[in-house]
C-alpha positions as CSV (number, residue, x, y, z in Angstrom):
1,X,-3.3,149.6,33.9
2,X,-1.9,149.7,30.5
3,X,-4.1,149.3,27.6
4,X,-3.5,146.5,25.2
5,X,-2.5,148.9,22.3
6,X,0.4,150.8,25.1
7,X,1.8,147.6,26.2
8,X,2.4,146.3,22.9
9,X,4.4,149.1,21.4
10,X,6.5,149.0,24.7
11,X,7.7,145.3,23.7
12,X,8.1,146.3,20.7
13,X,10.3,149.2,21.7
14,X,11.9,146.7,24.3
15,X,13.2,144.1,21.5
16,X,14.1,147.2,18.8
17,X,16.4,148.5,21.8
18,X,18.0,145.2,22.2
19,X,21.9,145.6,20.7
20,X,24.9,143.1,21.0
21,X,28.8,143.7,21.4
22,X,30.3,144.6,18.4
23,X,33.7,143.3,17.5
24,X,34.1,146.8,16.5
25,X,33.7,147.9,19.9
26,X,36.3,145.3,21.4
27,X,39.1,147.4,22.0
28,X,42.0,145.1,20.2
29,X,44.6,145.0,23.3
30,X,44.7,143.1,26.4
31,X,42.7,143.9,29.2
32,X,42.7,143.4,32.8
33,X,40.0,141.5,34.6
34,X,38.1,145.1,35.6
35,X,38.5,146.6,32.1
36,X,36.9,143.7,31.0
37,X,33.9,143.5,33.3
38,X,33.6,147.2,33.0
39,X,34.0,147.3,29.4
40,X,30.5,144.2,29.6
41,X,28.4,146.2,32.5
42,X,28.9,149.1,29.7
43,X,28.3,147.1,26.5
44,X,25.1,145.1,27.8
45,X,23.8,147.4,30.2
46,X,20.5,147.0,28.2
47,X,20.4,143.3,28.9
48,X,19.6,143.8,32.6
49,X,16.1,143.7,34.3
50,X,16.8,145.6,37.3
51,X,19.8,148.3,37.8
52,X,21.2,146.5,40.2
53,X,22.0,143.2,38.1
54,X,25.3,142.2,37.2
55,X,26.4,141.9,34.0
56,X,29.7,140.3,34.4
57,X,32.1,139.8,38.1
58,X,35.2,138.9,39.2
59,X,33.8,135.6,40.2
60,X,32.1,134.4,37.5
61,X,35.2,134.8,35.2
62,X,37.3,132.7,37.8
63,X,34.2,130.0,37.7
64,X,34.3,130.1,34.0
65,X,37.7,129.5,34.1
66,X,37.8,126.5,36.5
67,X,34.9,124.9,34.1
68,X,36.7,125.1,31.7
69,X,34.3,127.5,29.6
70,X,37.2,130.4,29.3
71,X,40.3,129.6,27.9
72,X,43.5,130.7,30.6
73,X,44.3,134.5,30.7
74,X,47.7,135.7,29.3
75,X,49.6,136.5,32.5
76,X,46.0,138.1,34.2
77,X,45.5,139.5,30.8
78,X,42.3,139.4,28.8
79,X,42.2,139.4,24.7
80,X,39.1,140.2,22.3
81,X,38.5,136.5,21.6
82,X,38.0,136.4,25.3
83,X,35.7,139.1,25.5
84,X,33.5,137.0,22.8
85,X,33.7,134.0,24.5
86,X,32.6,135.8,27.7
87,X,29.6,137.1,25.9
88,X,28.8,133.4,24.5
89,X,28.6,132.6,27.9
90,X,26.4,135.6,29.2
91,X,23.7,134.7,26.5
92,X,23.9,131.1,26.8
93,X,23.4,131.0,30.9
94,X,20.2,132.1,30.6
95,X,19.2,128.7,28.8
96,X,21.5,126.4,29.2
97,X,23.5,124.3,31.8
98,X,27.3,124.9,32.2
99,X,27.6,121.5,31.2
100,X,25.7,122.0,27.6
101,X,27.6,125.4,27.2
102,X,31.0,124.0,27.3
103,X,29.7,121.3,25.0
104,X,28.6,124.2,22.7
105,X,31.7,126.6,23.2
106,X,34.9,124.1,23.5
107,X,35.4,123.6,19.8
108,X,35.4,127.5,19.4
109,X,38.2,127.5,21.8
110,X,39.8,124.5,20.7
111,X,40.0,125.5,17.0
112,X,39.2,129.4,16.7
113,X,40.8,131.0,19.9
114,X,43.7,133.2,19.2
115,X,43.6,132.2,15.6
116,X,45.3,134.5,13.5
117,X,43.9,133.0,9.9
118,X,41.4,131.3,8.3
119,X,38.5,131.5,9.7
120,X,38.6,133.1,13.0
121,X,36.8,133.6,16.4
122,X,36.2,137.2,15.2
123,X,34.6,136.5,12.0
124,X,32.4,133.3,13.6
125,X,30.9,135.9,16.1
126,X,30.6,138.5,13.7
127,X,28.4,135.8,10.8
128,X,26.5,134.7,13.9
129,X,25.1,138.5,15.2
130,X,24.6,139.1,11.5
131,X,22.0,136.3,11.0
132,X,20.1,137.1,14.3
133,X,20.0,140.6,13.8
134,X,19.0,140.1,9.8
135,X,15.7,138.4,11.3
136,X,14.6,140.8,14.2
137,X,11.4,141.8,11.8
138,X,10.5,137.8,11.8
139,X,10.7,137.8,15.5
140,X,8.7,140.7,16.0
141,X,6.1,139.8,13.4
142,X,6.1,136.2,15.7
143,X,5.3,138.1,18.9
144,X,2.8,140.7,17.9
145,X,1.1,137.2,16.1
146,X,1.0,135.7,19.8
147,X,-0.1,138.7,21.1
148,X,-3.1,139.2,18.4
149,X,-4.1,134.9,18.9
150,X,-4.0,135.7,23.1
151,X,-6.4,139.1,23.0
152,X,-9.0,137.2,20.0
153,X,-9.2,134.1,22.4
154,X,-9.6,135.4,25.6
155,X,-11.9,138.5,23.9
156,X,-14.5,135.5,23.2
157,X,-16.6,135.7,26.4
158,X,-15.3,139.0,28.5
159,X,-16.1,139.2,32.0
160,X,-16.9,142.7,32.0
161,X,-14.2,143.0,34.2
162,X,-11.7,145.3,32.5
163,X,-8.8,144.1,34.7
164,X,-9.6,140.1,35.0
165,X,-9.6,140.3,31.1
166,X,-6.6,142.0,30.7
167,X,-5.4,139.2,33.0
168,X,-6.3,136.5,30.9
169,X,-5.3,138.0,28.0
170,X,-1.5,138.7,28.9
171,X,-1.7,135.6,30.6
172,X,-2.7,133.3,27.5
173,X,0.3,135.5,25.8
174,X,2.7,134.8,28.3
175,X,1.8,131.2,27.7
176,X,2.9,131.2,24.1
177,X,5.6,132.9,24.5
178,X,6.8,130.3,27.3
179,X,6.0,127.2,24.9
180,X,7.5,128.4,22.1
181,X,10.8,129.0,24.1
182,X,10.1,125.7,25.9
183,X,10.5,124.3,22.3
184,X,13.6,125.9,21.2
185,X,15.7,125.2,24.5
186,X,14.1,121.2,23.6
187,X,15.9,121.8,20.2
188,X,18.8,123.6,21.4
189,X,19.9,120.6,23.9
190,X,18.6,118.1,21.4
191,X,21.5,119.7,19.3
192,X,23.8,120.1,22.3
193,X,23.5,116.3,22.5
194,X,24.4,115.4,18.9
195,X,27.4,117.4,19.4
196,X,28.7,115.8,22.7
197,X,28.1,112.2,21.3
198,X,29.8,113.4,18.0
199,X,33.1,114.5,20.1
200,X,32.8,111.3,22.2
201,X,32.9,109.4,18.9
202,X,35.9,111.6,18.1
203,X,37.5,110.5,21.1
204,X,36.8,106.9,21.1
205,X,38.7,106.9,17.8
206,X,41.5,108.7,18.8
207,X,41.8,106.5,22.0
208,X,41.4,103.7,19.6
209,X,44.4,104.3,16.8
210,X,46.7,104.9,20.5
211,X,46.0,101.6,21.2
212,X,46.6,100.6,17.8
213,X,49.7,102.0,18.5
């Protein structure tokens, strides 16, 4: 069994190995379908928990396409903005339901995909991997404070039994960490929800100067 001290620095080492796509790394033509999902098995290879996972198929670009969550290739051609929206997706799936990821998405590919100025897809993505990556010290400071509040409570009244208190001490820890995520995806659909009635408003006044009409 790992010690408390071993396991710690290997989460550490776990979230300072974490990496995102760069834009940089986009290659700026159009791809086919397996450039593209060999260009993401390549580019988020650290995302996956076992070697067998997939990053990115076939099918799952088709799906995203029917739902409406990827904008139509150009004659079975993929672009960069494509790419980004494809990673959007591959982060949000994990927490969110296609239904509240197309909420979250479609005004990116309404207004920003394939725009060639003002403010574009490229530079949105770009801002947004900027200010998550600017606070990976806050979220490892966050963790290693869960971790520190799990081993002092459950170091209270040991056992004696090494194993059953390392039990209850990555247990307590694995509690936190599931609240606190509990909390944000509350806060994350909250938002999700404020946006979908925001565009329904849109619409209803649309609809309404049509009728108007």
């Amino acid at each position: 069994m790992k010690d408390d001290r071993t396991l710690i620095k290997e989460l550490i080492k776990k979230i300072d190995s974490l990496d995102y796509v760069s834009t940089d790394s986009i290659p700026d033509i159009e791809l086919y379908m397996d450039q593209v999902t060999r260009f993401m098995e390549e580019h988020l290879e650290h995302c996956k928990r076992y070697e067998d996972d997939k990053i990115l198929t076939k099918t799952m670009i088709n799906n995203y396409s029917k739902n409406d969550l990827l904008p139509p290739s150009n004659k079975k051609k993929y672009s960069r903005d494509h790419v980004i929206m494809l990673t959007l997706i591959y982060y949000y799936k994990y927490m969110l339901s296609i239904g509240d990821i197309k909420t979250a998405l479609s005004p990116l590919s309404e207004k920003y995909f394939e725009k060639k100025s003002g403010t574009t897809l490229k530079e949105i993505y770009d801002r947004v991997c900027k200010l998550c990556l600017d606070r990976e010290h806050d979220y490892v400071k966050d963790i290693l404070g869960k971790f520190n509040a799990a081993t002092e409570e459950f170091s209270k009244d040991s056992s004696g039994d090494e194993e059953e208190d390392a039990y209850l001490r990555r247990f307590g820890f694995l509690c936190m960490l599931g609240f606190d995520v509990y909390i944000k995806k509350v806060i994350m659909e909250a938002i999700i929800d404020e946006m979908r009635a925001d565009e329904e408003a849109r619409e209803a006044r649309l609809n309404g100067k049509k009728d108007k009409k």
